[in-house]
C-alpha positions as CSV (number, residue, x, y, z in Angstrom):
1,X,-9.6,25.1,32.3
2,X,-12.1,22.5,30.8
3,X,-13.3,24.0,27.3
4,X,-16.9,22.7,26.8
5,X,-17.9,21.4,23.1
6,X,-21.8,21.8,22.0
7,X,-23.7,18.7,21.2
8,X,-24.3,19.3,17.8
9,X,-20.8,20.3,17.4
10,X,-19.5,16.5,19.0
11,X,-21.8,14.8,16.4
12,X,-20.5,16.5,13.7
13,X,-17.1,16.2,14.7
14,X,-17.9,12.3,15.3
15,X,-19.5,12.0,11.6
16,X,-16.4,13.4,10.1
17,X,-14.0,11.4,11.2
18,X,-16.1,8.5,10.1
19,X,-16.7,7.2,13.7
20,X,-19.5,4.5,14.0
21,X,-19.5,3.5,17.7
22,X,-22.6,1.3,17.3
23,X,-21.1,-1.3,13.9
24,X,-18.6,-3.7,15.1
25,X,-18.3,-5.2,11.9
26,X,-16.2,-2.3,10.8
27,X,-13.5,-4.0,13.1
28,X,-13.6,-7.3,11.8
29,X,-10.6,-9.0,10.3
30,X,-10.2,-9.8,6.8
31,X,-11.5,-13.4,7.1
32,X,-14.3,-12.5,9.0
33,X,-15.4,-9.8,6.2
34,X,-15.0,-12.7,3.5
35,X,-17.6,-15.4,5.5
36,X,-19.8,-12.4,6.0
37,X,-20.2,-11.8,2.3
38,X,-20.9,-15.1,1.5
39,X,-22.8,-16.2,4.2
40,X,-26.2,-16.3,3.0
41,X,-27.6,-16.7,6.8
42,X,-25.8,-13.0,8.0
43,X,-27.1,-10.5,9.2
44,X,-26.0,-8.2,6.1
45,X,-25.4,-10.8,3.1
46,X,-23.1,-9.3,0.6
47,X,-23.1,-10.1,-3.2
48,X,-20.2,-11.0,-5.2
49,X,-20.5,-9.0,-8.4
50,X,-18.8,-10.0,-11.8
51,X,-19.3,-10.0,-15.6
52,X,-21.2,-12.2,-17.2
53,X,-19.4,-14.6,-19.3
54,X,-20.2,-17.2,-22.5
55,X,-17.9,-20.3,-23.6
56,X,-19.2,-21.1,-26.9
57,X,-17.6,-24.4,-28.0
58,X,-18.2,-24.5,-32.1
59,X,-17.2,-27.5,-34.7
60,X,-17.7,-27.5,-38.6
61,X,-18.0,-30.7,-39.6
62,X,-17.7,-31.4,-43.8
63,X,-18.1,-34.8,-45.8
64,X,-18.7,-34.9,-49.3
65,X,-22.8,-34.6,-50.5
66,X,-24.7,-37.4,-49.5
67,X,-22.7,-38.7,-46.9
68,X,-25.0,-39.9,-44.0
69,X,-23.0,-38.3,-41.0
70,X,-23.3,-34.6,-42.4
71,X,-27.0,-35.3,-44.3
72,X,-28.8,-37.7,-42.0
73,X,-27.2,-38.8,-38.7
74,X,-27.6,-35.5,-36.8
75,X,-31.1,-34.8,-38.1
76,X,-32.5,-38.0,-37.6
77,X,-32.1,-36.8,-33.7
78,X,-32.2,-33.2,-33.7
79,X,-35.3,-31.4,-32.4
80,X,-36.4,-28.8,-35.1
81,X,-39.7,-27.9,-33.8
82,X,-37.7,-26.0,-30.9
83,X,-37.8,-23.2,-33.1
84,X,-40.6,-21.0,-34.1
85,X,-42.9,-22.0,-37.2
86,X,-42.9,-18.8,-38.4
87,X,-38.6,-18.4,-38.2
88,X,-38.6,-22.3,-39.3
89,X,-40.4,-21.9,-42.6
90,X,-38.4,-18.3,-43.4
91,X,-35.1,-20.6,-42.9
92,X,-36.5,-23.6,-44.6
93,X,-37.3,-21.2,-47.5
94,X,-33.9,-20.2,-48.1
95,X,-32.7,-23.7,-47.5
96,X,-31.3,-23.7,-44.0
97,X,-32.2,-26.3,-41.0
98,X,-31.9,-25.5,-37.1
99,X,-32.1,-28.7,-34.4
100,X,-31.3,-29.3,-30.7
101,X,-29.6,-32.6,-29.8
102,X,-30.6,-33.3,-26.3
103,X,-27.4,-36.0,-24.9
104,X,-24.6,-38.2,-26.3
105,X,-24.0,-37.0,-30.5
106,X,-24.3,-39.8,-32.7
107,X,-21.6,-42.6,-32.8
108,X,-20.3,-41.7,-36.5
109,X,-20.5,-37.8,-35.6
110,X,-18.0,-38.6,-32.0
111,X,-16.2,-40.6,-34.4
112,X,-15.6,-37.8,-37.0
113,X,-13.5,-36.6,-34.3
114,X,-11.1,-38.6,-34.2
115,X,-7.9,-38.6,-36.5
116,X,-8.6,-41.3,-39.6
117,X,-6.3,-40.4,-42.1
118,X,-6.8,-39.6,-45.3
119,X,-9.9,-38.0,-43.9
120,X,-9.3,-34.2,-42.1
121,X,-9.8,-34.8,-38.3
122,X,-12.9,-32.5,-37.0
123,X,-11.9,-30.3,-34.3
124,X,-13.6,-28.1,-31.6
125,X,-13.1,-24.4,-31.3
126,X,-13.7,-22.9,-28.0
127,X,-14.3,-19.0,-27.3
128,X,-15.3,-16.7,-24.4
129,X,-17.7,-14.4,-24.8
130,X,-18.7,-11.3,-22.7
131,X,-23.0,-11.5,-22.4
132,X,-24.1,-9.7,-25.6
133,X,-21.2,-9.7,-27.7
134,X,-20.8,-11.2,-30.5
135,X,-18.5,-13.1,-32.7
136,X,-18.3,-14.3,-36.5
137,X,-18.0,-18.4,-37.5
138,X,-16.7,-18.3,-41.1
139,X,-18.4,-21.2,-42.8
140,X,-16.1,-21.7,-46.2
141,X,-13.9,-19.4,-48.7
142,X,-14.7,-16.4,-51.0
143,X,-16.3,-17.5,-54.2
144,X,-15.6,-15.2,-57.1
145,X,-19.5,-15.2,-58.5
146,X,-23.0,-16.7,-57.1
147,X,-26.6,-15.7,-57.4
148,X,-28.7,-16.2,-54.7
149,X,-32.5,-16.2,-54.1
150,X,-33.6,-14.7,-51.2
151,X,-36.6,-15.3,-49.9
152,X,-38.3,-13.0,-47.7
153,X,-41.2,-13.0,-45.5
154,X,-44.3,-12.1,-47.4
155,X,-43.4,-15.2,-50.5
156,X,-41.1,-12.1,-51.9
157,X,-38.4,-13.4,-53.4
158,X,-34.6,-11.5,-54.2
159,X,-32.4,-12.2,-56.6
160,X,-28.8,-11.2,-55.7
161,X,-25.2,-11.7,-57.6
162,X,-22.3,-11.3,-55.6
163,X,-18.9,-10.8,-56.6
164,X,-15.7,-12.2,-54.2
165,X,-19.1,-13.7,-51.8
166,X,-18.1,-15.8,-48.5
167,X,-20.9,-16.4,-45.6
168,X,-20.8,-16.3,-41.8
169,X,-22.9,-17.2,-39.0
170,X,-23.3,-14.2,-36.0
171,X,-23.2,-15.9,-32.8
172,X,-24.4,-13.6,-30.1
173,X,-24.7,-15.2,-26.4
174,X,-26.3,-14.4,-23.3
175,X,-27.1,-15.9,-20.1
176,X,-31.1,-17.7,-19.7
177,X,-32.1,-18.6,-16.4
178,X,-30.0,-20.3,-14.1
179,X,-28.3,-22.4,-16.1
180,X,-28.9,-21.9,-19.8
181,X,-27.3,-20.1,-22.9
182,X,-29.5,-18.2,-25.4
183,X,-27.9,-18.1,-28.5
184,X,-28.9,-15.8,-31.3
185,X,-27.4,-16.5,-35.2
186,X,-27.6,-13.8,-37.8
187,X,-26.5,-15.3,-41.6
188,X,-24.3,-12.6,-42.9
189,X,-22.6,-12.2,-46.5
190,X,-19.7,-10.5,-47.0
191,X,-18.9,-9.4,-50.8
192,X,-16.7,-6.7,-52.9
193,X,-13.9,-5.1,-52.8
194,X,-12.1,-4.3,-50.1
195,X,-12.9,-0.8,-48.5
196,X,-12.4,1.4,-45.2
197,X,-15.3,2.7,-43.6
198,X,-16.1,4.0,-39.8
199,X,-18.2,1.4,-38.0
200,X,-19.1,1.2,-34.6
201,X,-16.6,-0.6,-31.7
202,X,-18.1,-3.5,-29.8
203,X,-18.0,-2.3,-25.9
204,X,-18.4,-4.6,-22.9
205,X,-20.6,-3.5,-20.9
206,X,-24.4,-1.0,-21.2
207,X,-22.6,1.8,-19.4
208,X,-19.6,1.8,-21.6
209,X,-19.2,4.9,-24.4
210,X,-19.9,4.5,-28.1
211,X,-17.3,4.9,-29.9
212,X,-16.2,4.2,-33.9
213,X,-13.3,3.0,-35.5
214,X,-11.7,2.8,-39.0
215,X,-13.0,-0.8,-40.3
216,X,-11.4,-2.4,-43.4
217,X,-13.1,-4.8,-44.9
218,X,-16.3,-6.1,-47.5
219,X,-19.5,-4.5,-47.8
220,X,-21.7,-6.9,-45.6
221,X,-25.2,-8.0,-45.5
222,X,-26.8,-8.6,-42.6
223,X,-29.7,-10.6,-43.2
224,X,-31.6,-10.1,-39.4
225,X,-35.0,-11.5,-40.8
226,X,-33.7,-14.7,-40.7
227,X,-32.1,-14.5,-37.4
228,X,-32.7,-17.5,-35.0
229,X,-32.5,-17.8,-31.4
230,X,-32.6,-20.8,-29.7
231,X,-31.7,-21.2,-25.9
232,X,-29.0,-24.4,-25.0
233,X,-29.1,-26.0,-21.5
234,X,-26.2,-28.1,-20.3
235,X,-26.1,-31.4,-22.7
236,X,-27.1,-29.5,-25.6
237,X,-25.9,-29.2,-29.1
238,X,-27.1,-26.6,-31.5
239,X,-26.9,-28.0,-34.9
240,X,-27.0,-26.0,-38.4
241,X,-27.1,-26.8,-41.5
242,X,-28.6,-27.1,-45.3
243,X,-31.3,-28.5,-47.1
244,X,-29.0,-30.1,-50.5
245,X,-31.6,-30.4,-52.7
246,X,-32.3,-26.5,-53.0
247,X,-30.2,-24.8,-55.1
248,X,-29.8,-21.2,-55.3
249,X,-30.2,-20.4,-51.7
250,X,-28.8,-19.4,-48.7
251,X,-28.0,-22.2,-47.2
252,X,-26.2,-24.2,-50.5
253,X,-24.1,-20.8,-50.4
254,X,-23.1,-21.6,-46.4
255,X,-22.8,-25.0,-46.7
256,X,-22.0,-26.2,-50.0
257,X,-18.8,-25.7,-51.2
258,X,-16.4,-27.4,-54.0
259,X,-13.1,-29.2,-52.8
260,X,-10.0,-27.1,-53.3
261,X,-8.1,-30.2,-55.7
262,X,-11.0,-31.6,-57.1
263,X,-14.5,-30.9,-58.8
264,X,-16.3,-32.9,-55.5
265,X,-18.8,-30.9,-53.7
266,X,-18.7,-30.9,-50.1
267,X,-21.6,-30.8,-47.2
268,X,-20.9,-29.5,-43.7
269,X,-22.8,-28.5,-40.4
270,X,-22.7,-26.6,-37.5
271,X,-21.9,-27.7,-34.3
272,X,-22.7,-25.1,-31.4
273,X,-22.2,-26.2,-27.5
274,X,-22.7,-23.7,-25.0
275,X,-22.0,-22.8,-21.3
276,X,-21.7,-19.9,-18.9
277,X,-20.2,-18.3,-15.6
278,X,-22.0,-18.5,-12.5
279,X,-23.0,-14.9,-11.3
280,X,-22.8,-14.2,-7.5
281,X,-23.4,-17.9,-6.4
282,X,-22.6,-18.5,-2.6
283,X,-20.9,-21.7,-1.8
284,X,-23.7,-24.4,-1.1
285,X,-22.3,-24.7,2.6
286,X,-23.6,-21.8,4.3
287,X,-20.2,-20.4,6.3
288,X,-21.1,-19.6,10.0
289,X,-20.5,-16.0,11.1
290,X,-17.6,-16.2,13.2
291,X,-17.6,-14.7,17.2
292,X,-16.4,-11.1,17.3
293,X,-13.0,-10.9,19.1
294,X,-12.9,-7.6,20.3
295,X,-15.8,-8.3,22.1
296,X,-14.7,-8.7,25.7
297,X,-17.0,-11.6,27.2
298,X,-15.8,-13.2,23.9
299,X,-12.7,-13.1,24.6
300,X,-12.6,-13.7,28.6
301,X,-14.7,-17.2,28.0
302,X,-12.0,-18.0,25.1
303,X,-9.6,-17.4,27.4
304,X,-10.6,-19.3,30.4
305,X,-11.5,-22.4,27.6
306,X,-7.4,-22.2,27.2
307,X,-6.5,-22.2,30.4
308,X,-8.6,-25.5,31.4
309,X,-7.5,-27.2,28.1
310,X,-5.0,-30.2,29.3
311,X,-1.7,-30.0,28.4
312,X,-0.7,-32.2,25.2
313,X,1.7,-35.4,26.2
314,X,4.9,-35.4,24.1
315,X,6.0,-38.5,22.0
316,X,8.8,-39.8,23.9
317,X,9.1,-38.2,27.4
């Protein structure tokens, strides 16, 4: 006895079990699956999908005051009109300077990385940075009492004293275009005593929860007006600095600090290099979709292509 099953009943049945008699791509090898996702030419591209990463190369170059590789050799180079007038005269206010070098650094700047005893070899300090997260350069050590004038948009200016003071830079990065790194700084100043409080935890990603943690550490101030962003492209240097000749200000406080051993005053800059991850790039030779070898014309003609193939001659026989 034949038991009958209702149409509606087979298709049911058929979308259950997850048949798809009309896709033959679901019985694809591996191999096949990986050239169709990056085959931009298929018939169903796929997309590789990875975070976004930042390398932030960073270098903090110090010479005492007056010496022409931290006060002139960069900036006789540098592009400062890359950043806004309005964010350049705020930082020129309170003493700091911002430039792009576009190529090769200047000779006595590559030189300063090399070792040349007695004088402190420069380094380069590389990190990688999820998109949008940020990290802290410390630019010197505590100093037990300063005052500061901060100037603020508006010609108000704020007189500040700070007890057990050090400064930082916020670097924030994040991808621009196709090839380019936008790089936001934020001047911070950390001062006090020591304290625990409940701050926010960095996550990596928009979808991820907020959540707070138990923070030791200074009170900080985060001075956001004067925050600059300035977008690198390969070749590019971000440089940072001080204006000497201003005392009092926020960038002598960064930038200007006294020799451990001696009474000398020393200078130093910035030096910010950036690059980035490609996101879902496909190879630049398009990968041809291969033939289907379940398919049985396929494989009769591959077949029949063996069998008329002449045989190989053997070395030595």
């Amino acid at each position: 006895m034949t038991r009958k099953i209702p149409a509606p009943a087979f298709v049911a049945m058929m979308a259950l079990a997850g048949c798809n008699l009309t896709r033959s791509d679901q019985r694809r090898k591996p191999d096949q699956v990986t050239a169709t996702v990056f085959n931009v030419n298929a018939q169903r591209p796929g997309r590789l999908i990875e975070p976004r990463y930042c390398k932030i190369d960073s270098a903090i170059l110090t010479r005492p005051v007056g010496d022409p590789v931290v006060e002139s050799s960069a900036w006789n180079v540098a592009d400062e009109q890359i950043v806004p007038v309005d964010v350049r005269q705020a930082l020129e206010a309170n003493g700091l300077r911002v430039g792009v070098i576009t190529g090769t650094l200047p000779g006595d700047i590559v030189e300063a990385f090399k070792p040349r005893p007695p004088i402190k070899e420069t380094q380069w300090v590389h990190l990688a940075l999820p998109e949008g997260e940020h990290s802290p350069i410390v630019l010197g050590g505590k100093t037990e009492t300063v005052s500061l004038l901060l100037n603020h948009r508006g010609n108000k200016i704020d007189g500040r004293d700070y007890q057990g003071a050090s400064g930082r830079l916020n670097i924030t990065p994040s991808h621009q275009g196709l090839t380019g790194v936008s790089v936001r700084v934020v001047p911070e100043i950390h001062h006090g005593a020591e304290r625990r409080t409940i701050a926010p935890v960095q996550n990596n990603g928009p979808f991820a929860q907020h959540e707070f943690g138990i923070k030791d550490g200074q009170q900080e101030d985060v001075l956001r007006e004067l925050a600059t962003t300035v977008d690198l492209q390969p070749g590019q240097t971000l440089v940072i600095g001080c204006r000497g000749k201003l005392g009092r200000t926020l960038g002598t406080f960064l930038f200007l600090q006294p020799e451990p051993t001696t009474d000398q005053m020393l200078q130093s800059i910035l030096l910010l290099q950036a690059a980035r991850n490609s996101v879902g790039v496909p190879p630049l030779k398009p990968i041809e979709d291969e033939p289907d070898a379940h398919d049985p014309a396929v494989r009769a003609s591959a077949e029949a292509a063996k069998g008329s193939r002449p045989a190989r001659e053997t070395p030595g026989l």
